[in-house]
C-alpha positions, 0 to 999 in steps of 0.5 A: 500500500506504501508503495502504490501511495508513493506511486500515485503522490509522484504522479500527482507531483509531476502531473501538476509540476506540468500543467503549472509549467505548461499555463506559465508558458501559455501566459508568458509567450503572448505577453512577451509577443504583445510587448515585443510588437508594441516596442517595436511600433513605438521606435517605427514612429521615432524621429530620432534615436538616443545613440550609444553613450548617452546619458540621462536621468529619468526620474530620481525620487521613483522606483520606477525608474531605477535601472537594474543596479538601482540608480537613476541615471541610465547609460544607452549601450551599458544599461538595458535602455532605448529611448528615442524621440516620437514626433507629434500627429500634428505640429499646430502653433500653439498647440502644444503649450495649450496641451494639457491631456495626455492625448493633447500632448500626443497630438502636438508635442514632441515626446521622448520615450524610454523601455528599460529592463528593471529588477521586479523587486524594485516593484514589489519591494517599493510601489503600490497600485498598478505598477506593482505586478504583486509579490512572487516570493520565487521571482522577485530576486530574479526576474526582471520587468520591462518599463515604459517613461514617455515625458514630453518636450515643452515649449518656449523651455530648454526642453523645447524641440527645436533640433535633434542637438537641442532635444539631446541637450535637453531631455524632458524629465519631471518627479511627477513623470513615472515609469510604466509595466509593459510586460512581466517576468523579463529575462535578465541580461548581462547587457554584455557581448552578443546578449543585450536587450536593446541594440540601439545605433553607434555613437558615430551615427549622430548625424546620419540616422535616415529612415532606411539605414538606422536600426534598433534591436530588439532582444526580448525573452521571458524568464519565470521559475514555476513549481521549482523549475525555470521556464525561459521562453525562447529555451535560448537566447531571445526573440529578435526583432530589427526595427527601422524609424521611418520619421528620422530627421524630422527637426520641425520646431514643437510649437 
């Protein structure tokens, strides 16, 4: 009798170990899929990318925005980071210092966006509300989260937009501007050799970034342990998705 209990507890245990598995996978490769196309049709509208070296505060009082290490200041081709600049719907005079809504401000002003991998605790550990993916006792240390920051230029500002050096020189940030989930249980990264999360252009393509010849890579995979056992969607390496911004060299004053 001891042997046959023994027998059906190791079916049960390896029957529900593979069903969690299989659910956690089920939920994990559309969120991962969902987050690499909306990523990628953000950079598609990018009139300009933040090239390798480029540092940049995004808001130093918010968990939210802190990269992996927990500091506040990200570093484009060391840090796991892409930002880029969106250009408006419309460029209106007067517009975009008239706008107050978020959608107002989609529609007239010049935005600069970031998607940056972050640690989940610094979620768990220090935000409420729906930034917070709610505590996961088993990931928490482990597994990252992917983030969305979009400020906006303003006008008549030394944020304004007038330029790709004077949007370079000045990047919107704000202690009232926060990060956004985008998707749960990222796989980490080195952010070293061939796995990185972003490949964003060289530092050397400043001037040059045309709507054809520019890049952005995107490396996203998703990493959960479930039931004792990691679950890494791909089972190596990471889905790669090449992006090119069709709006580069779009340099019209936000008005």
């Amino acid at each position: 009798m001891g042997i046959i209990l023994t027998a059906v507890v190791t079916v049960n245990i390896g029957t529900s170990r593979a069903s969690a598995l299989l659910q956690a996978r089920n939920d994990l490769l559309p969120e991962t899929q969902i987050a690499q196309n909306y990523v990628a049709s953000k950079l598609r509208q990018a009139s300009y990318v933040f090239t390798d070296g480029t540092s940049f505060t995004l808001n130093s009082t918010s968990a939210t925005t802190l990269d992996p290490s927990g500091s506040s200041l990200w570093t484009v081709g060391s840090d796991p980071v892409v930002a880029f600049i969106l250009p408006p719907k419309t460029v209106t005079t007067g517009q975009c210092a008239a706008a107050v809504t978020v959608a107002a401000k989609d529609t007239y002003c010049y935005a600069f966006y970031a998607f940056y991998g972050t640690k989940r605790n610094n979620l768990t550990n220090n935000t409420t509300g729906i930034e917070n993916p709610g505590v996961d006792a088993a990931n928490d240390n482990t597994s990252w989260v992917l983030m969305e920051y979009r400020n906006y230029y303003a006008t008549g500002t030394a944020g304004s937009y007038t330029s790709v050096a004077a949007a370079v020189a000045a990047i919107p940030t704000s202690t009232t501007v926060v990060g956004h989930l985008v998707m749960d249980y990222l796989k980490p990264t080195t952010e070293s050799g061939t796995d990185v999360l972003f490949d964003s252009p060289a530092s050397s393509s400043v001037v040059a970034q045309t709507p054809g010849s520019t890049s952005v890579i995107v490396n996203l995979a998703a990493y959960r342990t479930v039931a004792g056992q990691a679950l890494n969607l791909p089972a190596t390496g990471r889905y790669s998705m090449t992006i090119f911004p069709r709006n580069l060299g779009s340099t019209q004053a936000n008005n």
